[in-house]
N, C-alpha and C positions, 0 to 999 in steps of 0.2 A: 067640789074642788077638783083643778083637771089634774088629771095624774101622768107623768111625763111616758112616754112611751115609749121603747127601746126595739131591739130584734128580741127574735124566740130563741136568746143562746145564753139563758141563765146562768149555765155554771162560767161562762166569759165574763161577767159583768158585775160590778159592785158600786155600794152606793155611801157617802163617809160626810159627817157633817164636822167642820173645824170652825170656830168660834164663828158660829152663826154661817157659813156657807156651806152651801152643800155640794159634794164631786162626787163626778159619775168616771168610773174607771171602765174599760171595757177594754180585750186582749181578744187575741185573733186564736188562740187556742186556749185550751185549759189548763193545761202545765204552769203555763205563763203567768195564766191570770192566780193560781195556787201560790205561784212564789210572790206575787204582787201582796198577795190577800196575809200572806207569812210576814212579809217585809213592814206591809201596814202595822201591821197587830204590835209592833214594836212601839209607833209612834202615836200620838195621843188624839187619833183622827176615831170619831165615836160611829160605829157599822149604824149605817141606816136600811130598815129591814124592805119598807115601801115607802118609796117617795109620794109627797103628795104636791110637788111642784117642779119648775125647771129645774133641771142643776145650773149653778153660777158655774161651774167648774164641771170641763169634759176631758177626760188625759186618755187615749187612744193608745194602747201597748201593742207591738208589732214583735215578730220576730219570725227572720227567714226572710223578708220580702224586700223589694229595694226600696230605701228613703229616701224621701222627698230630695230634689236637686237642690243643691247649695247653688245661686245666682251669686257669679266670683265679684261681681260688680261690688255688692255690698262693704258696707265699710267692718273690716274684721281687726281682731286682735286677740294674743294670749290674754290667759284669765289666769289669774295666783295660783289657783289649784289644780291648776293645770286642763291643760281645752283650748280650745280656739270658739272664740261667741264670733259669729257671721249674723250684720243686722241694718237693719232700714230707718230706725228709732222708736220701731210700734212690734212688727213681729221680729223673732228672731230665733238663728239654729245655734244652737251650742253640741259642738263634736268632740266627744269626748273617748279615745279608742273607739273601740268595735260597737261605739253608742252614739246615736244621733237623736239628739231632743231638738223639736220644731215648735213655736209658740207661736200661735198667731192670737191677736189682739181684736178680743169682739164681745159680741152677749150669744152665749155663754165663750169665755175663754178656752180655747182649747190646744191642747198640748199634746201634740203625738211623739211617741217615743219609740228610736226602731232601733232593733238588737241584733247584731251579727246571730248572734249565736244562745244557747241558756246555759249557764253556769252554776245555777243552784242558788240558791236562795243566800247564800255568804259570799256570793259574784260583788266587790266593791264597785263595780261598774254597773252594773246591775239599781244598786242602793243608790247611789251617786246620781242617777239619771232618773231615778223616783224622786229620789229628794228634790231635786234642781227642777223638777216639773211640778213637783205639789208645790215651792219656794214659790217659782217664779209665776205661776197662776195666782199666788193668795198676797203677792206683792201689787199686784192690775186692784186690788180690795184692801190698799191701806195695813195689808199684815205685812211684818218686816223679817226676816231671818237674821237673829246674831250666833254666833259662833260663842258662846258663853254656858258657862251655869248659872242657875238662879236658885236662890233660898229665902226664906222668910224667919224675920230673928221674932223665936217665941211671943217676946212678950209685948211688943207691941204691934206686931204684923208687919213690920215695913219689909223691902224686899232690899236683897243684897244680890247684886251682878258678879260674878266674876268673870274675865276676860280677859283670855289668854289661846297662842296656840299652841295647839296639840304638844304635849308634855312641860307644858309651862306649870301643871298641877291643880287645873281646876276639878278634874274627877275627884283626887283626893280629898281634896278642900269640901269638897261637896258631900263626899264621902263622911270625911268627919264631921260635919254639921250634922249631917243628916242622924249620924248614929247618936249625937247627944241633944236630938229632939227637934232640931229645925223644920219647918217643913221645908218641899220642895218643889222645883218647877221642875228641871233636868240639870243633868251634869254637863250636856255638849251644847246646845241647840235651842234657841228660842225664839217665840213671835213677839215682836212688839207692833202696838198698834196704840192713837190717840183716843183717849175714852173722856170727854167734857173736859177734854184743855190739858189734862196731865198723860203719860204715857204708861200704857198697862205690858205687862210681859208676863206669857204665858208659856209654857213647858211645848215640846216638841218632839220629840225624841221621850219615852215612858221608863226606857231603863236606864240603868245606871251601870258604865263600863269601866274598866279598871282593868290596867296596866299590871299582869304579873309574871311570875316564871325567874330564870336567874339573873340578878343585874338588868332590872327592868326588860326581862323581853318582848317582845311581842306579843306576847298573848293576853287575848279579851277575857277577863271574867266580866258577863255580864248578869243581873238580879235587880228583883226589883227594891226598893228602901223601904215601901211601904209591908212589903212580906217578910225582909229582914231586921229589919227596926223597930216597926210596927209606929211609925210615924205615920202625918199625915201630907197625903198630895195636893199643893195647892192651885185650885184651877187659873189665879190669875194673881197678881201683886202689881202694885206702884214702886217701884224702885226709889229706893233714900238713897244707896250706898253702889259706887260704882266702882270693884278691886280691877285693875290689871295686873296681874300675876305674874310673877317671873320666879325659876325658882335660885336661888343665891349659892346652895351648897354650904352653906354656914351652919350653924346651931340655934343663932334668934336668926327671927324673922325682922322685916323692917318696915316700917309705914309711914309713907309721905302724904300730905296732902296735893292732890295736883289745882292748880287754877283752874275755871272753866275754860277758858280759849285749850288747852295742853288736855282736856277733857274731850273737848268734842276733836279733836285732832284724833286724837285715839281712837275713839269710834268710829270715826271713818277710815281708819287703816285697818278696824275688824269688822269693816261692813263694806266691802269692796265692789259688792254690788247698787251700794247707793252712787258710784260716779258710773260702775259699766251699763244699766239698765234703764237707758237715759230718758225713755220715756216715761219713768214714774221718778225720776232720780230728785226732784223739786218733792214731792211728799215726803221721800225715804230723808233725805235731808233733814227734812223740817222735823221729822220724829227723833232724829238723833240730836239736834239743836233743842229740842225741848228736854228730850232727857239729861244733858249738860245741864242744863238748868235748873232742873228739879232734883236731881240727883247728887249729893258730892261724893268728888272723882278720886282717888286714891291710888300711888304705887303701891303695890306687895311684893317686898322680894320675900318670898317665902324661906322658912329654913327648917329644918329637922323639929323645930319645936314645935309646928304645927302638928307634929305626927303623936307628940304626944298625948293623952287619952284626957277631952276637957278642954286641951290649953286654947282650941282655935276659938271652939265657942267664947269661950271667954275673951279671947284676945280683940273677936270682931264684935263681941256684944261692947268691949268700950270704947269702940269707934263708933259704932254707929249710937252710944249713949249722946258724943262729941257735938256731934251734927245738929 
């Protein structure tokens, strides 16, 4: 069996299999490639020791050196989270600050990323420009990135989505399922992908982050659920139950059913990459069209009740009984 061949710069270079593909990471120093290898180990990408075939997946780290020319021809626009994505309908640059990710579209996919500067391994910019380069490679292979938690309700396995952003309360939410036995996928980040007609969501992000300090401040507590709970990690689920979260500031919490049409509307305003990445945007689509379907969609305005110890298990075990 051929075994893929590299340069003689070991400590540059590393090798990660994500639901059946496998990525070759390689950095032009070793600082770089250290904090790449830190920033990994966070997210649910399994170290491959020896390859015994191509990589599907090649992401090239730079840093110090000039990036590739943006060609102004290209058709460009802001992106929600802020960047300017520069593209052709196949490869594409997304500049994001003092970070420029280049994707070009081939066998093996590859993605070079070049960095003004290193900032340490807690650099947002840094994270952002990994993620956006492992994302946007494993979306060319049918995997999809949602901005969501995922859980699995004990007793019969199905999966519960939440879907919201940032301080809408999904961490918590996840948080307390998790301590009163759910398993889980993640609290922020997940892959979907079509598995024999239905759609599977798998975890992406390994820990679990939490909002603390006074009056909600900024600071990350992160840990993992399975070392403080002693639950279990689930490597994939079919999703029943789809929350978008909002939080109310009330005492109860509230739950609507949504239609399917008001379902997949939603999804696609928390998958905003299924209309910018126009060359796989017909797949990413049809994944988010089949999980409307297969899933029902639900408001949550969350309230203070949730935080009570028991009450959310409870509360989402008799929704998802409903269904």
């Amino acid at each position: 069996m051929e075994v893929f061949q590299v340069s003689d710069r070991p400590a540059s270079r590393a090798f990660y299999s994500v639901a059946g593909r496998l990525l070759f990471t390689e950095s032009n120093d070793s600082e770089l490639r250290n904090l790449i290898v830190e920033l990994f180990a966070g997210w649910q990408l399994t170290p491959v020791p020896v390859p015994h075939r191509s990589p599907d997946i090649r992401i090239n780290f730079y840093c110090g050196e000039t990036p590739h020319e943006i060609f102004r021809d290209l058709n460009h626009f802001e992106v929600a989270e802020g960047g300017t994505c520069y593209t052709d309908g196949a490869d594409f640059y997304l500049a994001l600050g003092d970070a420029l990710v280049h994707l070009q579209h081939g066998s093996p996919v590859v993605v070079d990323v070049s960095l003004n500067q290193l900032r340490g391994a807690k650099d947002p910019v840094l994270a952002r420009a990994a993620s956006f380069a492992v994302c946007a490679a494993l979306r060319r292979f049918g995997l999809f990135e949602l901005h969501s938690a995922g859980v699995v309700k004990p007793r019969d396995g199905s999966g519960v989505l939440i879907i919201g952003p940032s301080g809408s309360g999904k961490s918590t939410l996840a948080v307390q399922l998790a301590s009163a036995g759910w398993p889980y996928l993640s609290d922020d980040e997940l892959l979907l992908n079509i598995v024999d007609g239905a759609v599977e969501a798998r975890g992406f992000r390994s820990f679990f982050a939490t909002t603390s300090g006074p009056e909600g401040g900024p600071f990350k507590h992160c840990f993992e659920p399975d070392t403080v709970f002693g639950v279990e990690r689930a490597a994939s689920v079919a999703p029943g139950v789809v929350l978008f979260t909002n939080l109310n500031k009330e005492s109860e919490s509230r739950l609507s059913k949504l239609a399917q049409t008001e379902t997949m509307m939603r999804l696609i305003r928390a998958c905003p990459w299924a209309t910018y990445d126009t060359s796989i945007a017909s797949a990413n689509l049809e994944v988010l069209s089949t999980l409307a379907r297969q899933a029902n969609g639900y408001d949550l305005a969350a309230g203070r009740d949730l935080l009570e110890p028991g009450f959310a298990s409870d509360f989402l075990a008799g929704c998802t009984r409903r269904n």
